[in-house]
N, C-alpha and C positions, 0 to 999 in steps of 0.2 A: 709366777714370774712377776719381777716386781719394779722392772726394769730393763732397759736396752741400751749400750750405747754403741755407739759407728763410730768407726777409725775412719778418717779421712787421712786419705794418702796423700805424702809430705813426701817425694822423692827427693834421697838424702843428695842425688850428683846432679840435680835441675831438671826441670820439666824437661826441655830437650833433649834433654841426655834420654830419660824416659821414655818418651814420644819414639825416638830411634831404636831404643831397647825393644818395645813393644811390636813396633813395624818389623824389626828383623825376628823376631819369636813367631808374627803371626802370619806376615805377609800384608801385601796392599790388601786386600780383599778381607784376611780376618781382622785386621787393624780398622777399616773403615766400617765394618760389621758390629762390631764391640764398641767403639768410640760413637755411633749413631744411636745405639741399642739404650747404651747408660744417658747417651745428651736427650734421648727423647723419654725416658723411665722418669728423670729428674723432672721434665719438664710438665709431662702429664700428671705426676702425684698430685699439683698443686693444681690442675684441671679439674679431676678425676680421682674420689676417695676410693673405689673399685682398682686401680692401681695395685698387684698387690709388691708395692713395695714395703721393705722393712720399717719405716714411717707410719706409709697407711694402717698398717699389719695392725703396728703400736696404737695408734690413734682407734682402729674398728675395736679392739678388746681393751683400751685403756691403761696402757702401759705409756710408760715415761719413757722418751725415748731423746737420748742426749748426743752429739756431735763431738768428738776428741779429736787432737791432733797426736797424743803421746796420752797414754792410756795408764802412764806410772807418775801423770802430774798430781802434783797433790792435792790438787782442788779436784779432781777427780777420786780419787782417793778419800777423801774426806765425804763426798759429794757418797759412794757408795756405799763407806763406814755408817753413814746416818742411815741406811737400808737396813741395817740389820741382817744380811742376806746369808745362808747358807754354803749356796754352789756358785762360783761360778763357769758361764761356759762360754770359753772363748773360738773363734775360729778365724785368727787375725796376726800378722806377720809380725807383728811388737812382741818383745820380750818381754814377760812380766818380771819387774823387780820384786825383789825380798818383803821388801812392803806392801805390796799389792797381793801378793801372794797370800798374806798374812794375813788379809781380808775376811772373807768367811770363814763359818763357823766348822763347815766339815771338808772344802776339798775347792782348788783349782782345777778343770778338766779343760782338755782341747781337742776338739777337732783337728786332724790335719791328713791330707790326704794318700795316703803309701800305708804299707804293712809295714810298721814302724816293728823293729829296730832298722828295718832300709829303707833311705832316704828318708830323713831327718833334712828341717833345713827349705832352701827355696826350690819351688817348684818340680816336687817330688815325682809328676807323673811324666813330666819331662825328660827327666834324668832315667826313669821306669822305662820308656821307650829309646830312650839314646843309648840304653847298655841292652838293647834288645833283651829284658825281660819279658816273661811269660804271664805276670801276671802284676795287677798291681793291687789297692784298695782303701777304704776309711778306716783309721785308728780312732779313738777315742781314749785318753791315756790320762794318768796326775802328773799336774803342771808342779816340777821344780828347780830350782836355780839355773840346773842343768837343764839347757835346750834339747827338747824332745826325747828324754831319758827316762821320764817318769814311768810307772807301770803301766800295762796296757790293761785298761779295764773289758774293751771289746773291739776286735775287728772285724771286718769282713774282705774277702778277696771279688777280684774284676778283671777277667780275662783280658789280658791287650787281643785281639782280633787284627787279622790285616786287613789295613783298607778302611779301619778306623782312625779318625782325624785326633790332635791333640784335642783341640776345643770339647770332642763330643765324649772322650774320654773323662774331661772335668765334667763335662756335665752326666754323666754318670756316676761318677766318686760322688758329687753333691746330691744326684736323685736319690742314691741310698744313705746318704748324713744322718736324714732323720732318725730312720729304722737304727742304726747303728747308734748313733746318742743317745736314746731311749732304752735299747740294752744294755749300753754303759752307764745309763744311771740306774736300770733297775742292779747289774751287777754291785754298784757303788751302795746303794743300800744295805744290801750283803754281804758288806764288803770282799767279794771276788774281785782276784784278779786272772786273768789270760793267762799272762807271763809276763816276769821281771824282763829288765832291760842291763846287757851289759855297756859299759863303757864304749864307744867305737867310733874312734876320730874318721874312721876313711867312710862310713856311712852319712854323713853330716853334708851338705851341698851347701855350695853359694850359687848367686846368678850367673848361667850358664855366659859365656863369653859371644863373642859375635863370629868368632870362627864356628863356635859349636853350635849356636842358632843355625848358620847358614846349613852348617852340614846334615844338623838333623834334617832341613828341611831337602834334602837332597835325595833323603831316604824316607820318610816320613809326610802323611799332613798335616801341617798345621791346623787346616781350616779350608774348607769345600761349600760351594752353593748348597749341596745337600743338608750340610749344619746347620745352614740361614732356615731355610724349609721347616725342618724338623721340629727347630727352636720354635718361630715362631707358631707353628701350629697346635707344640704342646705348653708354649707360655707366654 
């Protein structure tokens, strides 16, 4: 690895708008839960090298680790041309342009989390549980032009359960990323694929609306004391 960089999130409708999005998705309780979690994570890194944030991670094994706002600027771009770099591997809501893309030597790869060719697009485990699916999970696929289209090189499946919260849900898709990227790369050496991807406008999501927030949460958890617990006692 020979480098890291972090999107910093730029909401495109303003902070406020955000901030609202976020509270009607999680609730008072997961909204104050996630918003304390990341303001005290930030603030301990630079306490505490043991932290294990993405920073620290890079700083304990000596990786470069760089800040973006737009991951297609071209000083970034140029900035990762002088890497020389093979792969890369994204897990990040920005679109790669034509040029980025163009970057390494063998392959763009992404993380995202659905059995991709369903739910493409935002907040896929959301959309997983608002059309009462049975099951949801990590893709790992080649990134091109086309959003969320490329081949799947590996996935894996994640039972929805009743009685399981949204939040605990991601955090399962993300407890298995690893294991899941790691077969997609050894696949990607071999070059294996899973299975192609067809075309399919009605699998693609945007940000669910505030009608649909509400409703999920009518039917659904968001986010339970039990998440707060769990989380912290395994991170």
């Amino acid at each position: 690895m020979v480098g890291i960089t972090i999107l910093e999130h730029t909401p495109p409708k303003g902070f406020i708008y955000f901030l609202t999005q976020q509270l009607q998705l999680w609730g008072v309780l997961g909204f104050l839960f996630i918003a304390l979690n990341s303001l005290s994570r930030s603030i301990f890194e630079y306490i505490h090298n043991n932290i294990p944030t993405i920073k620290n991670i890079g700083r304990k094994y000596k990786i470069p680790v760089i800040k973006v706002t737009d991951v297609n600027d071209l000083n970034h771009i140029n900035y990762i041309n002088k890497k020389q770099i093979d792969i890369i591997i994204s897990s990040c809501g920005q679109i790669f342009k034509k040029r980025l893309l163009a970057v390494p030597k063998i392959a763009c790869i992404n993380r995202h989390t659905a059995l991709l060719p369903k739910y493409g697009g935002v907040l896929p485990v959301f959309w997983a549980m608002y059309r009462h699916e049975k099951k949801f999970g990590v893709s790992v696929h080649y990134m091109i032009e086309a959003v969320d289209k490329g081949e799947v090189l590996y996935q894996e499946a994640i039972p929805i359960q009743e009685g399981i919260s949204l939040f605990r849900n991601y955090v399962l898709g993300f407890e298995i990323s690893v294991s899941v990227t790691l077969k997609a790369l050894e696949n990607l050496r071999y070059r294996k694929v899973m299975h192609s991807l067809s075309p399919n406008k009605d699998q693609y999501f945007s940000h669910p609306t505030f009608k649909q927030m509400k409703d999920f949460r009518r039917y659904f958890n968001s986010f339970s004391l039990k998440d707060a617990f769990v989380f912290f006692k395994k991170y």
